[in-house]
C-alpha atoms as one frame of an Amber mdcrd trajectory, in Angstrom:
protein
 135.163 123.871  99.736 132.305 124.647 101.732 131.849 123.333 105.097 128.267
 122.134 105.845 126.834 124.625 109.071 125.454 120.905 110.852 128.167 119.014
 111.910 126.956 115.544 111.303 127.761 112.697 113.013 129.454 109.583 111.565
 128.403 107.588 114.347 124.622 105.951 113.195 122.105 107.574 115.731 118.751
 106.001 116.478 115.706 106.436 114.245 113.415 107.195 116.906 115.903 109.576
 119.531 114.608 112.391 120.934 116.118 114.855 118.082 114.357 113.077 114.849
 110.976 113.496 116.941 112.136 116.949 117.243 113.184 117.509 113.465 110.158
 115.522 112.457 108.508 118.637 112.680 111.297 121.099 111.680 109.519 121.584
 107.586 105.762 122.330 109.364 106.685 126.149 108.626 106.235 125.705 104.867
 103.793 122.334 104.681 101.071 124.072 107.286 100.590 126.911 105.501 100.237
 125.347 102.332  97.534 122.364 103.231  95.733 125.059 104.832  95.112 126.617
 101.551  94.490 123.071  99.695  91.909 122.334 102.563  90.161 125.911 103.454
  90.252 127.156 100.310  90.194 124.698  97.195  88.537 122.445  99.271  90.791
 119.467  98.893  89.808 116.547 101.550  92.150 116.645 104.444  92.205 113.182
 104.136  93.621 112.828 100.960  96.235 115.386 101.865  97.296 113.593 104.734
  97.681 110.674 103.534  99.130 110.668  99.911 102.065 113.366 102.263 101.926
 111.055 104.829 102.981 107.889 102.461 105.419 109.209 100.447 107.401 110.804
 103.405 107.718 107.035 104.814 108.762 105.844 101.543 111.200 108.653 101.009
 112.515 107.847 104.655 113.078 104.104 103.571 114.748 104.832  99.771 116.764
 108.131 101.134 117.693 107.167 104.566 118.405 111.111 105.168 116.369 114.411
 106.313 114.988 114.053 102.736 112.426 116.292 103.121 108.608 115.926 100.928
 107.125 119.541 100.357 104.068 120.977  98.319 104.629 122.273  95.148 105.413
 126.270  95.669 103.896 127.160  92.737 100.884 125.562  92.418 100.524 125.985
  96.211 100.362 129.631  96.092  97.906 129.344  93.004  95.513 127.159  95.592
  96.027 130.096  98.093  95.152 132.095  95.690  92.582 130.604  94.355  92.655
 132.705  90.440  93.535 130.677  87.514  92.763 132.255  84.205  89.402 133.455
  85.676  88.259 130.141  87.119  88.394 128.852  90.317  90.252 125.641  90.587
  88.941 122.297  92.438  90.158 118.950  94.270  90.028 117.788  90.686  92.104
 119.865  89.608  94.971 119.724  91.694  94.696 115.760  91.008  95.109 116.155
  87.270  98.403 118.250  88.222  99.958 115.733  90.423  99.267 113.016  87.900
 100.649 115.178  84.846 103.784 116.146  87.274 103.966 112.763  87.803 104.204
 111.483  84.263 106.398 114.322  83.524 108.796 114.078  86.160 109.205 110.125
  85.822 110.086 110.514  81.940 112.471 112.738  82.900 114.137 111.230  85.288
 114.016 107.473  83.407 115.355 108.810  80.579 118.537 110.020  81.879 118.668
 113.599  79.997 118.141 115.433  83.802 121.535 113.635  84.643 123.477 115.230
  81.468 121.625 118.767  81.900 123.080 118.894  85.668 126.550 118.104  84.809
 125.703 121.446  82.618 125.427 123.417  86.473 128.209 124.414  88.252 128.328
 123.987  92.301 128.282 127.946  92.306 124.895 127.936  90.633 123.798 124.871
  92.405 124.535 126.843  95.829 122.997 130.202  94.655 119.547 128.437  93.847
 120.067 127.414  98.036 121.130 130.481  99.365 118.099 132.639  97.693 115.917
 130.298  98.718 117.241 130.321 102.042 116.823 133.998 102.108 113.603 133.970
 100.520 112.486 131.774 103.297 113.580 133.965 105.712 111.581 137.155 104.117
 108.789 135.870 104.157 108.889 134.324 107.725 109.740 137.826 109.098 106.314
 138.652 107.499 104.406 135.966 108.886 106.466 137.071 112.253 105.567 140.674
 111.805 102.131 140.459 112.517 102.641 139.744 116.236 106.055 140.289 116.928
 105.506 139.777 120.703 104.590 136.276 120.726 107.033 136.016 117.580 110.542
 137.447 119.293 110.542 135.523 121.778 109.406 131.833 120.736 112.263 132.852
 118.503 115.073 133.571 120.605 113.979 130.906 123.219 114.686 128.434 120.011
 117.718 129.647 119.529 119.093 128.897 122.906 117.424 125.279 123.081 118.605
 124.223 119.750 121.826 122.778 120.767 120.621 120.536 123.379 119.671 117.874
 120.726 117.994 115.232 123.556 115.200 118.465 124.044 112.735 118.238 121.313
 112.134 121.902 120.789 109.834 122.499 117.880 107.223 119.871 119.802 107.194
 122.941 122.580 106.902 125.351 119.790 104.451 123.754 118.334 102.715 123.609
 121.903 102.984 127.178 122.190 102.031 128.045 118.875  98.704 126.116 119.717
  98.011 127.713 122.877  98.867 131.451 121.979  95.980 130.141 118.640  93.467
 129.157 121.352  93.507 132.007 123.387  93.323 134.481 120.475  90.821 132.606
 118.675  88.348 130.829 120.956  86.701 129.632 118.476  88.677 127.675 116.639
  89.367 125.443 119.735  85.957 124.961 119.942  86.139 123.710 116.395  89.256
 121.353 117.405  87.108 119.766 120.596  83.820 119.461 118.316  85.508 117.483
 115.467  84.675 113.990 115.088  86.968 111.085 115.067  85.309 109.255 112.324
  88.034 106.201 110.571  88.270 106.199 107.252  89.296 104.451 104.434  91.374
 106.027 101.796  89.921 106.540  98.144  91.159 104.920  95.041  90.246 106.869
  91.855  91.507 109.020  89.423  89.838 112.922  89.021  87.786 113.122  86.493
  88.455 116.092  83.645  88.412 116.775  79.858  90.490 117.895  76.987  89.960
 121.589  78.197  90.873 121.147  82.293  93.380 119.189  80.858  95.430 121.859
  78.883  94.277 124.398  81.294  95.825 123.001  84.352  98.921 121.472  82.354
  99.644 125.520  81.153  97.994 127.375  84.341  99.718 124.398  86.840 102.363
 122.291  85.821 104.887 124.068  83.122 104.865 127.224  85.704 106.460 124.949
  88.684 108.871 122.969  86.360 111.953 125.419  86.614 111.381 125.340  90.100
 111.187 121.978  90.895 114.295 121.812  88.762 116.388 124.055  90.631 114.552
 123.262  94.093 113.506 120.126  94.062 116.512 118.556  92.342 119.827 120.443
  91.600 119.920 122.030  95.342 118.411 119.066  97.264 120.759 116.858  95.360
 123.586 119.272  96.596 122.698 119.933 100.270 121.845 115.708 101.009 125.372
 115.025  99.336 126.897 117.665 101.236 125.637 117.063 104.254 125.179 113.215
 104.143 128.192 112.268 101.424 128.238 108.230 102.673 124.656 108.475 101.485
 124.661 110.759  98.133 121.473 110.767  95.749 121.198 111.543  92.248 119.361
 113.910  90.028 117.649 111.308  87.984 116.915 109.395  91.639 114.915 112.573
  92.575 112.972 113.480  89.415 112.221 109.521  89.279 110.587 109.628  92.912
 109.354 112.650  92.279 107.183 111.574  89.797 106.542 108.074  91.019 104.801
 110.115  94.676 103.365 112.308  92.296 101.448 109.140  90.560 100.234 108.204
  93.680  99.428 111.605  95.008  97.083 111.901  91.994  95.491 108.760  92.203
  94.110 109.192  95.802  93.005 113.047  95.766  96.458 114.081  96.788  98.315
 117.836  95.298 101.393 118.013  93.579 104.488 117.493  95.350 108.187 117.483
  95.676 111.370 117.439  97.452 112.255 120.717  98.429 116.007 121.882  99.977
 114.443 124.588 102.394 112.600 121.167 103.631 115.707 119.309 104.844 117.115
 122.339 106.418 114.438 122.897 108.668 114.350 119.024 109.617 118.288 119.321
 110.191 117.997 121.985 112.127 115.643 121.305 114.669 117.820 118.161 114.826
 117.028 114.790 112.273 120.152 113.509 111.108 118.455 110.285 109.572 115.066
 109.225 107.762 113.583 108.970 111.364 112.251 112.574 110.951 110.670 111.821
 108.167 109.505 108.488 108.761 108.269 109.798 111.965 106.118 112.491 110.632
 104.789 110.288 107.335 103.229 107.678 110.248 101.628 110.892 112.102  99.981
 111.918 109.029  98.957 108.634 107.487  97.468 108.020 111.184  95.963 110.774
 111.109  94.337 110.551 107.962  92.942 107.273 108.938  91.278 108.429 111.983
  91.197 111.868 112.552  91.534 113.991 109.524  89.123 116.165 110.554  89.924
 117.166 114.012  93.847 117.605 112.435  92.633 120.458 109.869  90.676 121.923
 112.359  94.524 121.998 114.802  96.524 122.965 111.816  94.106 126.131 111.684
  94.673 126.582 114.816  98.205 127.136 114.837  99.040 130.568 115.225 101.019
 132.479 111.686 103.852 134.123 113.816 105.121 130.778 115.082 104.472 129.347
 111.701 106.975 132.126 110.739 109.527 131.077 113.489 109.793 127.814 112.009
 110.549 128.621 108.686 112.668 131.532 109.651 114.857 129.149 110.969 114.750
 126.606 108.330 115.945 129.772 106.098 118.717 130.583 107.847 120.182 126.723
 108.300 119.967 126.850 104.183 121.356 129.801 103.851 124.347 129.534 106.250
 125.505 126.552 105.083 126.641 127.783 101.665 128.350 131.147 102.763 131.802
 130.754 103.304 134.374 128.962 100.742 133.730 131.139  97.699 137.569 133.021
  96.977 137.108 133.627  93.572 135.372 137.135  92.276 133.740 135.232  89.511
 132.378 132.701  91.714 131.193 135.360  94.149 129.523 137.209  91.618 127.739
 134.385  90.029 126.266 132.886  93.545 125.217 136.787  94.313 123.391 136.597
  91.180 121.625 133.823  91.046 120.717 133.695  94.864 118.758 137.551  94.670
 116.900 136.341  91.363 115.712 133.341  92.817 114.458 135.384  96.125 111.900
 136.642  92.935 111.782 133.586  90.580 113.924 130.182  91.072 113.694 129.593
  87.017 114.586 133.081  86.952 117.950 132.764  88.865 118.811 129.082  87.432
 119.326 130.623  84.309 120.580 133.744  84.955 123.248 131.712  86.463 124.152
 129.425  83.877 124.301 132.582  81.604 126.634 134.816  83.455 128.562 130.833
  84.018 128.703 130.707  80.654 129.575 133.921  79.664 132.214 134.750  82.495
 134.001 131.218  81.690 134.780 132.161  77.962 136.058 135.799  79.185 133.816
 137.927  77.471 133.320 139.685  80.415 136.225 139.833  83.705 135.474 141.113
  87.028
């Protein structure tokens, strides 16, 4: 059996201790980076953004009563960073129409009761190689982001390390400080930007995007069917497994997931939100900077839904601001608490072999690795093949 790397706590800590405040902002390595894109790029409203994230993390906090984490959508993320789309360049519209269609999707799903019989289909091996490629996949691609200024990087990183265990000291609050200041004083400018944005209140918006028959079949093939394997192995098999690990007097289900899933992805749409999920790489970086309850998240949702209604402007303008190498620390060590946590307990060569598997296809595709996994499951269990 393997033992979770966080040693939680049966006693009930507070909501609002110093540690959720501190693992409130422990997923900020993956979500910055990502509403950066929506917002610079595709030109989604930071308002929208902030809010539609901000509400479903407090819901999710409520429901869950965990670290359960609420993410952007990889895959459609890193199309809005992108910005190409079968040669057109995709809108706030757009990214609308996905989060409703992922919502409609993911709630039939999950109502119907087929995602719980397909899981019982995935072994725990599988389960935990979807977790530990992500984990390492996390981790690659924060050593790029770290790579690019390793001096302000190595350090913010190893002065982490050695503050993480003292759980009353919020530590990513002072990495996010630093991060801030190290942006300032390499780019001017930007501060400028931060001190010259207004604080205008605002209202959100109520309405659906408008499309037609062709945006709609573009952005269902070019959007949505692209991120379902993910969401599937990400969002629900190996969040599923790392809450009820880690938190097993308060377990989830699949069909729970894929059913809130869609039901934040309904309201997402609806008020000029982006597609999102619940992504394992997520709660590891809240557990590790040290949430043990739905305070982190709960914490964070009121930040952004605040934020939305007063100062949505002057928070884009901080969030670009934030300097890429400590971006990089944070989700280096979100990587590495997902990771660790699913590397010891495995005696058997067949189980080995199947967690190696799927864990270095998912560092390239999560689909990919999910069923490369249940293949070599498959085949391995009937003994057409023996190690």
């Amino acid at each position: 059996m393997t033992q979770p790397l966080v040693r939680v706590s049966r006693a009930v800590p507070t909501w609002f201790a110093p540690s959720e405040w501190s693992g409130a902002f422990g997923d900020l390595g993956t979500l910055v980076p990502f509403l950066l894109a929506y917002v610079a790029v595709a030109k989604v409203p930071a308002a929208g953004l902030l809010f539609t994230f901000g509400m479903a993390m407090i819901a999710v906090a409520i429901v869950y009563r965990t670290p359960f984490p609420v993410q952007p959508m990889k895959a459609i993320g890193t199309v809005a960073a992108a910005q190409v789309a079968a040669g057109a360049t995709l809108g706030p519209d757009a990214f609308a129409l996905a989060a409703l269609l992922t919502g409609v999707v993911w709630l039939g799903i999950g109502a119907s009761g087929m995602l719980q019989r397909l899981s019982r289909l995935v072994s725990r091996t599988v389960s935990f190689g979807i977790v530990l490629g992500l984990g390492l996949a996390l981790m690659f691609e924060a050593a790029k982001m770290m790579s690019g200024n390793w001096s302000v990087a190595a350090p913010a990183l190893f002065g982490t390390f050695l503050l993480l265990e003292r759980r009353r000291f919020p530590v990513m609050v002072l990495l996010l400080v630093v991060g801030i200041c190290v942006g300032a004083l390499q780019a001017p400018e930007r501060l400028a930007e931060v001190i010259a944005a207004p604080l205008t209140p605002r209202l959100p918006e109520l309405a659906l995007p408008s499309f037609s028959l062709a945006s709609l079949s573009a952005v269902a093939i070019v959007l949505v069917l692209p991120q379902l394997p993910l969401t599937f192995g990400n969002a629900v098999i190996a969040i599923v497994e790392e809450n009820n690990r880690l938190f097993p007097e308060r377990p989830v289900s699949e069909s729970r997931v894929a059913v809130s899933t869609g039901v934040m992805n309904l309201f997402a749409g609806a008020c000029g939100g982006v597609p999102m999920c619940h992504g394992a790489g997520g709660m590891a970086g809240h557990i590790r900077f040290g949430a043990r309850t739905g305070g982190a998240p709960f914490i964070l949702g009121v930040l952004l839904v605040s934020s939305a209604l007063l100062a949505a402007d002057m928070v884009a303008a901080v969030l670009a601001l934030l300097t890429v190498p400590i971006l990089g620390v944070i989700l280096f060590l979100a990587g590495s608490q997902l990771a660790l946590g699913v590397c010891e307990g495995w005696d058997r060569k067949d189980d080995r072999f199947i967690l190696l598997v799927t864990a270095g296809l998912s560092l390239w595709n999560v689909g990919i690795g999910f069923l490369a996994g249940i293949a070599f499951q498959w085949i391995l269990k009937r003994g057409w093949v023996r190690l």
